[in-house]
N, C-alpha and C positions, 0 to 999 in steps of 0.2 A: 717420582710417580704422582699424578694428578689424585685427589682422595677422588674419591667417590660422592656422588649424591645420589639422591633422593630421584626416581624421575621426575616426579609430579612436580619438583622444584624445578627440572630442566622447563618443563613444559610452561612455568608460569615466567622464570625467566624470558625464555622466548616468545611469548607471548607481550610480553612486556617490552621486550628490543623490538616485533613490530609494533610499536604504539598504543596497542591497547591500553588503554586506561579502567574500563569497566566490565564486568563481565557478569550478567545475567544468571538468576536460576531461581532455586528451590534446594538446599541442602538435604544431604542424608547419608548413611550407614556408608554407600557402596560410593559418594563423591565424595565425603570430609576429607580425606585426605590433600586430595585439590585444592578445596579450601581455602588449609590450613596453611599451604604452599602460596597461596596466593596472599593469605597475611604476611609471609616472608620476602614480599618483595619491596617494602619499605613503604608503603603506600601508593608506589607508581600503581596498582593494579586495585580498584574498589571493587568488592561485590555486592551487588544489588537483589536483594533477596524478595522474590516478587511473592504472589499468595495463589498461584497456578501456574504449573510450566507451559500454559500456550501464555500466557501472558507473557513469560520471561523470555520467549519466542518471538512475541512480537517487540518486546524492548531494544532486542537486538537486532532483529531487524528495523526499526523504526530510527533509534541509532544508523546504522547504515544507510538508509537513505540521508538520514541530516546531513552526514558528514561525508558521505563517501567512501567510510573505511569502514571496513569488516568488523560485523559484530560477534558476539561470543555472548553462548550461552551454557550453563555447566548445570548438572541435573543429575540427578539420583536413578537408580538401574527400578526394572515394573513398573507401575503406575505411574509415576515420575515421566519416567522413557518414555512411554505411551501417550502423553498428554504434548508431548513434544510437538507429534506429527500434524496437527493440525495447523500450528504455527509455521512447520518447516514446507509445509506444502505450500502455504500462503510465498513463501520469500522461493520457492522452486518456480511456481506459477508467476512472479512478479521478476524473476530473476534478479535478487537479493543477495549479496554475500553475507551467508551467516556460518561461523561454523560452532557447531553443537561434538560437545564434550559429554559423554556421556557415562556415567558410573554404571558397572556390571559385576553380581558376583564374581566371587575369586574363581581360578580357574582350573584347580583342584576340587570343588566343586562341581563341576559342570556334569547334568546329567544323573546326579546323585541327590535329585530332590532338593534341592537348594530353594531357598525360599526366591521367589522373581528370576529364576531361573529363565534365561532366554537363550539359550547354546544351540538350541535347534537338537540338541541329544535327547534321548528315553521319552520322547512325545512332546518335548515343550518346543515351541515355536521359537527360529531361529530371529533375534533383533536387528542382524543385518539386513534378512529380507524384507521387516516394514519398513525401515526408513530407504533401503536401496532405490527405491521409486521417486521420494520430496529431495533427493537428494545428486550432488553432481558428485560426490566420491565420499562411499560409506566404506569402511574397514575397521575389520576386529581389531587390536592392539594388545595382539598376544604374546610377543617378545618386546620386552622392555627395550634389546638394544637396536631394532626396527623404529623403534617410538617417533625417534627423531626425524629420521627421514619421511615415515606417514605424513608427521604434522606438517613439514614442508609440502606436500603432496598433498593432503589436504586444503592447506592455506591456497595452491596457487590454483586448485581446483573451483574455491569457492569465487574467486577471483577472476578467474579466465571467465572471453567471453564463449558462451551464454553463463552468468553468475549464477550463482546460485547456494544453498547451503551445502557444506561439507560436515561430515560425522565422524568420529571417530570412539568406537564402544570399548571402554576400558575398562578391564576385570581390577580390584581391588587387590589382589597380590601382583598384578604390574604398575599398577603406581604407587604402591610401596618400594617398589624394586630400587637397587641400587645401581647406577650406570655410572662410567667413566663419560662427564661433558665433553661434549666436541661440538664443532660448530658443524651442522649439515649442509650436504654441498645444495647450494643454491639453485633454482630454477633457471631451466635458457631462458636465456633472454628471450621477447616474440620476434619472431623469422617475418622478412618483408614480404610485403604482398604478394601472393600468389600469380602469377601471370595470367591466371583468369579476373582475379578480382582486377587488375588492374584493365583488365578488355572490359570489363564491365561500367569501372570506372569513366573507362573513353565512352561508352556503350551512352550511359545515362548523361554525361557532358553535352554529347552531340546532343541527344534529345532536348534536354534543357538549352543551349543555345538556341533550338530553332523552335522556341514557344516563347507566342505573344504572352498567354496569362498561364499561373502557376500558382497551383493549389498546394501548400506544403500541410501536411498535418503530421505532427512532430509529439513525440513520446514519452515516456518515463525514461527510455533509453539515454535522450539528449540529457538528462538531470544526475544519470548514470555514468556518464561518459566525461561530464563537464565540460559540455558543448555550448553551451547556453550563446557565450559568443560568435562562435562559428555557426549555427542557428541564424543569428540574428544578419550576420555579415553576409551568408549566400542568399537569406533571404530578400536584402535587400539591392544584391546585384542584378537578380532575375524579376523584382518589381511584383516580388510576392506577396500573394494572402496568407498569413499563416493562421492553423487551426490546429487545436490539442487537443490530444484523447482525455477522456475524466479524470485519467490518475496521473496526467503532466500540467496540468493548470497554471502551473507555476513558470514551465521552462521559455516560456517567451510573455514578454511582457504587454498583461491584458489592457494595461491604456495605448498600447503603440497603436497606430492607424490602422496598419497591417495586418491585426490582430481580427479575425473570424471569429472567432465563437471557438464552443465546444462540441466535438464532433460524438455521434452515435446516441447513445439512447439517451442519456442527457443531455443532451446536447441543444444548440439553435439551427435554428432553420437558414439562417446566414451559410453556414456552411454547405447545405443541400445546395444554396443558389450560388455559392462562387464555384462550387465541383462543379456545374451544368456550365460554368460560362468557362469551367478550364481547359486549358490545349494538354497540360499534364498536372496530373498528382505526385507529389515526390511525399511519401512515406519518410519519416524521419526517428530513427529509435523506437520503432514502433510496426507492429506486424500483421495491424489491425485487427485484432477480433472483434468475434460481435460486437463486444459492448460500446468498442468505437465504430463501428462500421454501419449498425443499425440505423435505416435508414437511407443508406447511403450507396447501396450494389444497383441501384438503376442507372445513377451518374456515374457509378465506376465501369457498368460497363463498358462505354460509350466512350472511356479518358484512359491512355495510358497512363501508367503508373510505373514509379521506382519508388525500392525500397532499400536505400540506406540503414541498415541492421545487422545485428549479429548470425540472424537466422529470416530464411526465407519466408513472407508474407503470406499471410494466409489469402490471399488474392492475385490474379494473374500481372506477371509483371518484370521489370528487370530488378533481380535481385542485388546488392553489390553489398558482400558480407564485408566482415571485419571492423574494424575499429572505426565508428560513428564520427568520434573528433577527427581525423585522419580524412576520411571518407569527406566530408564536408569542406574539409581545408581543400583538399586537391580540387573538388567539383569547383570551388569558389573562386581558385586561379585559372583556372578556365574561361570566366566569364569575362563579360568587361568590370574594368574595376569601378568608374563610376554606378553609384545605387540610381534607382529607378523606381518613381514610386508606385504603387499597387493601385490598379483601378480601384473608380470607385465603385464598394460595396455597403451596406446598410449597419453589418458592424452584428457584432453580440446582441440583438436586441432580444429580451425575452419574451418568452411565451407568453400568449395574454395569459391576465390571472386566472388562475383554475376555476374550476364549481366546487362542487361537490357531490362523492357519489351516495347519498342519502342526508337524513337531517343529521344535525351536528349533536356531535356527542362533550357534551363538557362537564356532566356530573354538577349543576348549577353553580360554577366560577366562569369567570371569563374565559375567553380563548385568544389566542392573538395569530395572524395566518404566520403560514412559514417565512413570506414574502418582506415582511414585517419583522421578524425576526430577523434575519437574513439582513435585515437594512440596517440594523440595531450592530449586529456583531460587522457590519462591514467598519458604520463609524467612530467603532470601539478597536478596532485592529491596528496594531502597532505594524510599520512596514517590513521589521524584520522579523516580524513572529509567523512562526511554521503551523500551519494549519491542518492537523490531523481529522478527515470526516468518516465518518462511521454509515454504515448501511441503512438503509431504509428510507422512509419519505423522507426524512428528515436530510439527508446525504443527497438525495435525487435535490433536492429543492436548493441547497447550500452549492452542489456541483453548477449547477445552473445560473444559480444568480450570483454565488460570491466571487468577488474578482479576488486573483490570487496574490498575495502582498507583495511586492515589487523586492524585498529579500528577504524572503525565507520560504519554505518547502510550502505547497499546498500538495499533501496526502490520500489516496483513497486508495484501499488494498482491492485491487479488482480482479488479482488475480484467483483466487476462491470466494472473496465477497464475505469471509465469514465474521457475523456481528459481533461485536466487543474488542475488535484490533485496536480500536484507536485508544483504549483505554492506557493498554501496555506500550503501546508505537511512541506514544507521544509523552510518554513518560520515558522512554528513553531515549529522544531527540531532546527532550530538555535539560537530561541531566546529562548530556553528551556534548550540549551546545551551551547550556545556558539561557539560552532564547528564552523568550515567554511561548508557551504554545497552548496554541488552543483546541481542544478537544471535544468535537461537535459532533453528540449522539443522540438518539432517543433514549424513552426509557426501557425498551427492550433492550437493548446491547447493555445498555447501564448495570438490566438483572444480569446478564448474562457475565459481565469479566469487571464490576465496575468498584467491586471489591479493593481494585489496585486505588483506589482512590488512598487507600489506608499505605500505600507503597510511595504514593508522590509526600504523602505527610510526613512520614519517616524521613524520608531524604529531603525534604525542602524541594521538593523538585516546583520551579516556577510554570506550573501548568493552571492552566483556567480552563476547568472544564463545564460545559455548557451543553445540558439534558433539554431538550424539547420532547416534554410528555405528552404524548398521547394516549394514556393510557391502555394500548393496544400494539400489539404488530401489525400494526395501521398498514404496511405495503401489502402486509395478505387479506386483512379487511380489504382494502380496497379491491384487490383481484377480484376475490369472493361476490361483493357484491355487484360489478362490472361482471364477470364470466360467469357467474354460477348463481346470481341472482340473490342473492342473502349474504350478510356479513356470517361466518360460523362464530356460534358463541366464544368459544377459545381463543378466538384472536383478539380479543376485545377483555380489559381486566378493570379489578374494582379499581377504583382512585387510589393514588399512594403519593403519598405528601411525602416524595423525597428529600427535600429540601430539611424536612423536619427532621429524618431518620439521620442522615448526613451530619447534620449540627449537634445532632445525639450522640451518636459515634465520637465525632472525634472532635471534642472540646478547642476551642483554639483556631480553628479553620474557618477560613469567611465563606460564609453560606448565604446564599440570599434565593427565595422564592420571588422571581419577579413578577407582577400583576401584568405588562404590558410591554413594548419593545422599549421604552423610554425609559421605564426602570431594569429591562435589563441591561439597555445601552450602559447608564451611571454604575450597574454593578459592575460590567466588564472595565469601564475607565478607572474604577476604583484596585480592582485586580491587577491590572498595569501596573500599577503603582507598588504591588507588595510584591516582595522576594520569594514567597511561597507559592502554595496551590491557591486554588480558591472553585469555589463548586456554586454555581448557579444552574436554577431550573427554570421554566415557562412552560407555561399550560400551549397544547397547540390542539389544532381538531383532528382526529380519526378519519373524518370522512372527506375531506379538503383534497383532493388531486392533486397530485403532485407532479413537476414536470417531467414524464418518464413516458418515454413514445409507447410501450404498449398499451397504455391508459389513455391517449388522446386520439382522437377523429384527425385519420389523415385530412379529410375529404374540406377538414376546416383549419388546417396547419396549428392546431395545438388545444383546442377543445375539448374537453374529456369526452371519452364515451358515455352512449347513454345504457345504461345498466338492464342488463335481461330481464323481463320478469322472475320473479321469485318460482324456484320451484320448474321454468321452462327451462328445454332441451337446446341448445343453440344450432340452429339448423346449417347446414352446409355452408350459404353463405353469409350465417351472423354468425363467422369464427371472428377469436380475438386476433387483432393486429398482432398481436407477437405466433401466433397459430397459421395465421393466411403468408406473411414473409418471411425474411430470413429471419426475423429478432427473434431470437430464445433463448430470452434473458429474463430477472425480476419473478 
């Protein structure tokens, strides 16, 4: 007779047989036992103990993107739980495989006043209903000897596509519990293409054949899928421009010729001009929303369009669902096999440099633009370091100008946008990868999650993180004084010498305040070079424009607007650009 274990030891076992190496969180009362199981797997299984559980959220998801495999994050039942979902919506909305482990009172409790009580009994709110929403498969894990098959159930949920996180809410007297191990029956295999997707396949073949010019703009999906090849190979059978949405920068490569720009609200105007001159748009791992699209529904009317994705485009079109790498190989045998080059187009060129939407704000120090920065960390970037960007101008300006390192990830959580991802993301693509990665925020997301700096120091995690202050949430100054005619006090803060606070903290960490892009350039070269973190800052301006279409004059292709009076009403037709179009975004 087989003894008995532990389940929490089954679960860290198999978690461990699939590959897991690291697994994210925040300990407590109602997860030690997990833990504690996961100390027992010999060290196949680390745990990374972050300093808030959306952070620990974003480590595992941001792991997930580097590598491709499912991240894991483990969490304590109340406020723990709860701090989850901001994270888990981020990697639902980006379709991320994450799956979240989550500790729950015991279940003899339940309903009986239990301290973080979440059973949905005697008035308290049940935990499966918040996360059932950020999530592709949430379930209670109320019988221990179900445990096994959930988790499989879970795993191939967070995995199929559309990706995304899977949950599972464990009360603390079932992973105490003791089960007889067995191995759980395995998932089917995926069933071949549907007979529709395969007419659709022919569907979008034929179309492609019979187009002179051909606009691809290609997704986070393709980085998902591990496409990147099949990407490159159909694009160069059909004599394609290819263009990527903000949050795939990376998946085709920004020196090829081929290469457009960035599509939607970051994006270049290249892009608007090779959509006007296309016979079709082929959508690639990607489903366009706004934030890639903006800008862009005039030429889409006018241009068929396929969408190669898991799920159907938010714009009128042939869809042809299923598997991305699949879907591209087949289109690709189709064509002629000899490549063909892409007419000629003008290429990535950026936006002229911005203004300014009022006088500059620097608190008498220097300032250096984004532009300038941007130039600094391009010639400081190692080709294999994965590029984590963070929200605000400081992100619009970095999406825009910085070309994506020819191998490693280039990052932006677009799917909720919420500031301080990159903090946790890219501390878990480094200790996942090893890569050096770079972590480019302001100093807003900085207040907000930047704490985890004290988490890459723990771990040695090789991250160079890099604060462009502006001492404001510069994107909403900017609105404010653009649409509403005045910056509001609140978005604009006293000076804070991070750099200083940082070097105070935590003894031993290379810190450098840089004056200018040349001394931030030599800090970033200097970072390369060490095994650890390292934290640089630079002063940038509040009031600088940043490249982000609802702030610039269509009428002058990238111009900022010119700002309302203070205090005036904006008449019917001095609505903002993102108010008058589709863009509603920023």
């Amino acid at each position: 007779m087989t003894a008995k274990i532990r389940l929490v030891d089954h679960l860290a076992g198999e978690l461990a047989a699939q590959g897991v190496r690291q697994v994210f969180g925040v300990g407590g009362a109602n997860i030690e036992d997990l833990y504690d199981a996961f100390l027992g797997t010999g060290g196949l299984i680390r745990t990374v103990v972050a300093k808030h559980e959306f952070a620990a959220a974003t480590m595992a998801d941001g792991q997930a993107r580097a590598t491709g495999r499912i991240g894991v994050v483990a969490v304590t039942s109340g406020g723990g739980a709860v701090n989850l979902v901001p994270g888990l919506a981020e990697a639902h909305a980006s379709r991320v495989p994450v799956l979240a482990l989550v500790g729950q009172p015991p279940t003899t409790s339940r309903g009986r006043g239990a301290f973080q009580d979440a059973s949905g009994r005697a008035g308290f709110f049940d935990m499966r209903e918040l996360f059932a929403p950020v999530s592709r498969f949430c379930a209670w894990a109320d019988d221990p000897d179900a445990v096994p098959e959930l988790l499989q159930q879970a795993l191939a949920a967070a995995q199929r596509a559309p990706r995304g996180p899977a949950v599972l809410l464990l009360p603390k007297d079932v992973q105490q519990a003791l089960i007889e191990p067995r191995r759980p029956t395995p998932p089917a295999s995926a069933a071949p293409p549907a007979p529709t997707v395969r007419a659709a396949r022919h569907r979008a073949a034929d179309l492609l054949r019979g187009a002179e010019t051909v606009l691809v703009i290609a997704g986070e999906g393709v980085a998902a899928a591990d496409a990147r090849t099949e990407l490159a190979e159909l694009a160069g059978r059909l004599g394609a421009w290819v263009a990527v949405t903000p949050d795939a920068k990376d998946v085709f490569r920004n020196d090829d010729p081929r290469f457009a720009g960035v599509a939607g609200v970051m994006g270049h105007q290249n892009v608007v001009d090779c959509l006007r001159r296309a016979d079709v748009c082929l959508l690639v791992g990607t489903r366009l929303p706004d934030v890639a699209r903006a800008g862009l529904d005039g030429a889409l009317a006018g241009t068929p369009v396929i969408c190669v994705d898991p799920e159907p485009p938010f714009v009128p079109g042939i869809a042809v669902p299923g598997d991305v790498r699949a879907a591209l190989r087949e289109l690709a045998e189709r064509l002629p096999v000899r490549p063909r080059p892409a007419p000629h187009h003008a290429g990535p060129v950026p936006r002229p440099a911005p203004g300014h939407t009022g006088p500059a704000l620097h608190h008498g120090r220097g300032v250096t633009s984004y532009r300038a920065a941007v130039a600094a960390v391009e010639a400081a970037l190692p080709p294999e370091a994965h590029v984590f960007v963070d929200a605000g101008n400081a992100g619009a300006s970095v999406i825009h100008l910085l070309p994506a390192p020819p191998a490693g990830r280039f990052v932006v959580a677009v799917g909720m946008g919420g500031m301080g991802y990159t903090f946790g993301a890219g501390i878990g693509a480094a200790l996942a990868t090893g890569q050096r990665t770079y972590v480019i925020a302001g100093d807003g997301s900085f207040f907000m999650h930047g704490m985890e700096v004290h988490t890459a120091v723990e771990y040695q995690a090789p991250v160079t993180f890099v604060i462009l202050n502006n001492n404001g949430h510069a994107m909403c100054a900017t609105r404010e004084q653009l649409f509403l005619g005045a910056r509001h006090p609140s978005s604009l803060f006293r000076p804070a010498d991070l750099a200083a606070g940082v070097a105070a903290m935590f003894p031993g960490l290379a810190v450098t305040r840089a004056e200018d892009g040349a001394r931030l350039r030599r800090a970033l070269l200097s970072a390369n070079t060490r095994g650890g973190p390292a934290f640089v800052t630079l002063d940038v301006d509040p009031a600088e424009t940043p490249p982000f279409l609802p702030f610039l004059n269509p009428a002058t292709t990238g111009t900022p607007l010119t700002p309302i009076p203070a205090g005036a009403v904006p008449a019917q037709h001095e609505e903002t650009a993102d108010e008058l179009g589709p863009v509603h975004v920023g």
